[in-house]
C-alpha positions, 0 to 999 in steps of 0.5 A: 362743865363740859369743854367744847370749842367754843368754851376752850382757851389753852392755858397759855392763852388765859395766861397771857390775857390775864398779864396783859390785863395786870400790865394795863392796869398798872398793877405790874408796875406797882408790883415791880417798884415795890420789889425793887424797893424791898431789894434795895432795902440794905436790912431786909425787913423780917416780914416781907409780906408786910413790907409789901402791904406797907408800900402799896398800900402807902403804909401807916401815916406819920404821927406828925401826918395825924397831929396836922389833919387833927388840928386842920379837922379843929380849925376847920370845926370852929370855922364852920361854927362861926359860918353857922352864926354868920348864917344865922345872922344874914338869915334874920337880915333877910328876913327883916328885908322881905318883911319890909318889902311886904309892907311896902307892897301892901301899902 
């Protein structure tokens, strides 16, 4: 690649171009709390490039968190089976109703 004026950014420049667009998207503050939080934490984790991915990514889910959405998930299963048969049923209604209706039609 060749430099020319028109390609060429002092180092700087990118630099801060590049901070401004972390700091607009949130990500140093992001970065910054989770620091924070590592720093206060009174026993430092043995990993701290785990902690780090723990905390922004929002970490494992609690058991007690899988155990909820596992029942809400088999709630959620039977009542969509009762909704099927409920559909089912308003359907074979409907269909007796425009039957009827044909009759009357062609009568």
């Amino acid at each position: 690649m060749e430099f020319t004026a028109d390609n060429y950014k002092p180092a700087d420049s990118k630099r801060e171009e590049f901070r401004r667009y972390l700091e607009k998207s949130g990500v140093l503050d992001s970065l910054t709390k989770v620091l924070v939080a590592l720093y206060e934490e009174p026993e430092k984790p043995s990993s701290a490039v785990d902690f780090l991915r723990q905390h922004i990514a929002g970490g494992p889910p609690d058991n007690s968190d899988i155990e909820a959405l596992r029942l809400e998930i088999s709630q959620l299963k039977e009542r969509n089976k009762e909704l099927e048969i409920e559909l089912s049923i308003l359907k074979g209604k409907c269909e007796k109703v425009e039957d009827k209706v044909e009759v009357q039609q062609t009568s």
